[in-house]
N, C-alpha and C positions, 0 to 999 in steps of 0.2 A: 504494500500500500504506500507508496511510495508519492510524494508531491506531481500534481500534475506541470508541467512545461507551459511557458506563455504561445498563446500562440494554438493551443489544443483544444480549443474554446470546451473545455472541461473544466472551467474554474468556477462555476456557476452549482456545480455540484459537489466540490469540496467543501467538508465540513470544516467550519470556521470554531471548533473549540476554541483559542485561546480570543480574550476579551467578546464571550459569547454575550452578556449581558449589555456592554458598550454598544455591539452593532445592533442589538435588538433595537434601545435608548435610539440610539440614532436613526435606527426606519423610525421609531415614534415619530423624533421630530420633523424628519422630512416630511411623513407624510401630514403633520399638523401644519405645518408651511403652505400643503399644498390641498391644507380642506378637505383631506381625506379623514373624517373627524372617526371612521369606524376603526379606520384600519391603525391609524394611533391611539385608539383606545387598546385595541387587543394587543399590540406591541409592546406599550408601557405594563399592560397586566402582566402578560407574558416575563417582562424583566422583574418585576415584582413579583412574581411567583419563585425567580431562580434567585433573585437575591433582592431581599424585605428590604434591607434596609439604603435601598439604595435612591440616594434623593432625588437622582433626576426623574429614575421611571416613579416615583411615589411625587414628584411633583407633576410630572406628568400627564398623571392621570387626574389631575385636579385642577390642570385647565384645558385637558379634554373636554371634561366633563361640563366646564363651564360652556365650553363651545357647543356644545350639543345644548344646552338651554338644563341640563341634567346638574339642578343649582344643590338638592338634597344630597347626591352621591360626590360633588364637590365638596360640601361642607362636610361632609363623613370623614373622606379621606385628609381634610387639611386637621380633624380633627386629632385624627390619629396620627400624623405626622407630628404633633404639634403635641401629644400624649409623648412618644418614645424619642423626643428629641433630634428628629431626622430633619435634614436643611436648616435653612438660615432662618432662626425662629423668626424674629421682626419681619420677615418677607411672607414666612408663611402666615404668621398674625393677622399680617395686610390684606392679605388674600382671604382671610376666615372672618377677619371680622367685616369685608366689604360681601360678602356670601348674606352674613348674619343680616345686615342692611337690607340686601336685596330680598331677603325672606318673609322680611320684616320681625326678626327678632331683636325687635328694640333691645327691650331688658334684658337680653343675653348680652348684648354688647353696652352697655354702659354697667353692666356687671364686671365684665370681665377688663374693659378698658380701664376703669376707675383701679382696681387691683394693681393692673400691670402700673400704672401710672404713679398708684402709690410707691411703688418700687422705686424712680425716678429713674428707669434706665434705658429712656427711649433714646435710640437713636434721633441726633439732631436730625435729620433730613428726613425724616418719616414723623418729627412730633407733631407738628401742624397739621397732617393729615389724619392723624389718630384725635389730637384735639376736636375738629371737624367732627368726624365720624361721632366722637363721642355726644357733642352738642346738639348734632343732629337727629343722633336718638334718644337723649334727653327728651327735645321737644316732642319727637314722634310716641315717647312713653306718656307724656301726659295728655298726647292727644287721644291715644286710644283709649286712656282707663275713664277720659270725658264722654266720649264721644263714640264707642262701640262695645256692644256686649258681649260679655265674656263666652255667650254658644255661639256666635257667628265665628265660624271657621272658615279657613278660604276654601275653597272647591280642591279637590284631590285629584293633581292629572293623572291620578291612577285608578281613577272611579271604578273603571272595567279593566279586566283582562284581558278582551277578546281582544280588543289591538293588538296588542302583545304576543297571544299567542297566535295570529294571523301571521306575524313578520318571522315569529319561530318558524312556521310552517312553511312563507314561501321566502324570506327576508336570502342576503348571503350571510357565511358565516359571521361578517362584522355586526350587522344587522342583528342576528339572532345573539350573539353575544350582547347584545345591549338588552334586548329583549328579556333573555333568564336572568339578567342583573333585577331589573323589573318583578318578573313573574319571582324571584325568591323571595318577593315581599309578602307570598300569598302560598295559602297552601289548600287550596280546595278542592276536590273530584275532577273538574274541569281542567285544570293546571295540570294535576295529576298524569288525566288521559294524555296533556299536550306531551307531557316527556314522554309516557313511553311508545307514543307515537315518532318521536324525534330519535329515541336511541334506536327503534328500529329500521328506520330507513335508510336504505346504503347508502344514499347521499353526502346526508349527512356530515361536517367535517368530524375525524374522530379524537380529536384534545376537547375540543368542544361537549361531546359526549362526555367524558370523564368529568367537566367541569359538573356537568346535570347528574349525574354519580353522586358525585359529591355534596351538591345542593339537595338533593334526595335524601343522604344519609342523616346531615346535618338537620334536616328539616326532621328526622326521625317516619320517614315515610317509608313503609313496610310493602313487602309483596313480592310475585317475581315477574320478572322484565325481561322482555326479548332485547338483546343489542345486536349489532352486528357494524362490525370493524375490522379494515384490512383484511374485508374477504371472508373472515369468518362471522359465524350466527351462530350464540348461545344464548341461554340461559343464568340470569343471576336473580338469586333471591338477597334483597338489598339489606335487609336486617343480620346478613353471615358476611359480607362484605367485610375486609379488612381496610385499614386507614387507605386513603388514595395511593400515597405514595409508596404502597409495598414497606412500608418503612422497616419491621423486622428483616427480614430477607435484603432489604438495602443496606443496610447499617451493618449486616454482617460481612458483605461483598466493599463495601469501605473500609470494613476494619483487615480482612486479608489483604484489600491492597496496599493496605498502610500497614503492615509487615513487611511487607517486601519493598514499598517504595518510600513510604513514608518517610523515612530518615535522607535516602540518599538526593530525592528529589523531591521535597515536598507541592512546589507549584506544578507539577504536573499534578499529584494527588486533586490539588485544590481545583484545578481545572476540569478536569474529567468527572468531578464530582459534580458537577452543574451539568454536565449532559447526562451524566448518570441519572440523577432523579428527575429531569425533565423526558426523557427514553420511557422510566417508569410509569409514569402520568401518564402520558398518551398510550402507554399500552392498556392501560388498568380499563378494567379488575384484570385483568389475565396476569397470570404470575409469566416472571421471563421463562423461556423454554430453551435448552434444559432449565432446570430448578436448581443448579451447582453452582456455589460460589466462587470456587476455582475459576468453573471456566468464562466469568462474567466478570473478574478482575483480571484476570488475562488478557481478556479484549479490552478491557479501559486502559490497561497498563500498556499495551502496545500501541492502542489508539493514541493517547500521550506522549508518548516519546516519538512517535512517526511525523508529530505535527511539531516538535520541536527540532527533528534532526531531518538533514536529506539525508538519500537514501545511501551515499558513500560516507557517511560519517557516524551511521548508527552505528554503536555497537551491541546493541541486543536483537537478534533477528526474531521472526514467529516461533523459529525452535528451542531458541535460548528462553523463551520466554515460557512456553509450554511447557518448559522441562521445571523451569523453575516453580511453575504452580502446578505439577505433578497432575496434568489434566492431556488431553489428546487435540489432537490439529483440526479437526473438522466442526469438532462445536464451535471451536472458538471463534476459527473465521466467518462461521455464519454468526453466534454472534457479533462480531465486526460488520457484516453486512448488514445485519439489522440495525443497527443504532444509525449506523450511517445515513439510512433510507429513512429514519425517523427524523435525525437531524436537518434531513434536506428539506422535510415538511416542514420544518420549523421554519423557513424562509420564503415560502411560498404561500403568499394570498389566497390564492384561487389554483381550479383544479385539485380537492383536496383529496388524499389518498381517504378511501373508504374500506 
């Protein structure tokens, strides 16, 4: 497996392990540049699913979302950026309490501004803006406890589902990604039918599935469900499912590799571990085939070093490697083929492997 040559127009199909969550960040933002507001939403998810705490895709998704008019799942996310200390707090601040504004959550923000203020530790170039803000909902608190009663609610653009699950049904996958962000706010018979009408159809994108997997279990929603991905059609009963991410069976396939690599070459470990658990995810629930851990850090272990050396400079080949995880030659390289073919999904919008 050796680097492909310029010139082979085969480079569109190598897997880009090292700085995989950078090029992710960066389609976000291109494609936010360019008003592709679905496709930089699942991008930024995407980097925040392989690494939480990473500000750009976790700011990312919080002026996605603003762009999409999706002002509730903006204020979630600046919430929770702004909980675990990710980004430049005062930016994100700015950002949460101009959301809170738009929400009209007056008295969240002259709660929250009056505190921070007590502190004394606004930045100069943002205190006049935060003054502003604050005064402004000042006024707009005592307008409303004048002048509106406490059961007038604004109207719920979530009133219905059926929208929602219309776009599930025929949307693309950016589409229907926005959609089950929606539909998890609900758990009815209706919704219900929408996913396991979705995980059965071969269309279908299959990481997408897994996401609804997961929104399933976490919802504590029971029964068994047809899927079908990459070809095949089972059965899972959703209440024996195990975590998404394989996570037993993962963590032991990490811990053999970091025996054997861990010491000599840690940033390899560290790399191949972000394809490792993103590979897992889009397979799930299917456990890897074989079920060996040998021969699954085998394939990370030489996928890693392949993408670090050319092929006159390696000095560990497929058999040195084999030998050293006391496993045989043909799992492994189908292993290797398989993640590969996964990873290439991962770059690809449209046309998605089913």
């Amino acid at each position: 497996m050796g680097k492909q040559k310029k010139g082979q127009g085969q480079e569109d199909n190598v897997i880009m392990f090292p700085g995989l969550v950078a090029r992710l960040v960066d389609k976000g933002m291109e494609a936010l540049k360019e008003k592709k507001h679905y496709d930089a939403l699942r991008y930024f998810q995407q980097s925040a699913e392989l690494e939480p705490t990473h500000s750009q895709a976790r700011y990312g998704l919080v002026i996605t979302n603003i762009e999409l008019n999706r002002l509730d799942e903006a204020k979630t996310y600046c919430e929770s950026m702004l909980k675990e200390g990710i980004g430049q707090y005062y930016e994100v601040l700015q950002v949460y309490v101009s959301l809170l504004v738009q929400l009209g959550k007056y008295e969240e923000v002259v709660t929250m501004l009056e505190s921070v203020m007590a502190e004394d530790k606004l930045p100069p170039k943002m205190a006049e803006s935060f003054y502003q803000l604050l005064e402004f909902s000042r006024q707009m608190t005592n307008h409303h406890q004048t002048g509106i009663h406490e059961d007038e609610e604004p109207v719920d653009q979530f009133s219905s589902p059926d929208e929602w699950i219309k776009t599930l049904e025929r949307g693309d996958p950016n589409q229907q990604w926005g959609a089950l962000k929606k539909l998890s706010q609900v758990n009815t018979a209706k919704v219900v039918e929408a996913y396991r009408a979705f995980l059965e159809d071969k269309e279908n994108d299959p990481v997408l599935k897994s996401y609804v997997m997961q929104m399933m279990k976490d919802m504590n929603i029971e029964g068994k469900f047809v899927v079908h991905k990459f070809g095949d059609t089972y059965t899972v009963q959703m209440n024996e499912l195990e975590d998404v991410f394989h996570e037993r069976f993962g963590n032991e396939v990490v811990r053999v590799l970091e025996d054997h690599l861990g010491q000599d070459n840690p940033t390899v470990v560290e790399m191949v571990m972000q394809v490792w658990w993103h590979y897992l995810f889009a397979i799930y629930p299917k456990s890897p085939d074989p079920y060996e851990t040998k021969v699954w850090a085998a394939a990370l272990h030489y996928l890693g070093l392949s993408l670090l050396m050319e092929d006159d400079d390696k000095n560990m080949e497929i058999d040195d490697i084999i030998v050293l995880y006391k496993t045989s030659e043909r799992p492994v390289k189908a292993a290797i083929k398989h993640i590969r073919s996964i990873e290439t999904h991962l770059f690809q919008s449209t046309d998605p492997i089913t």
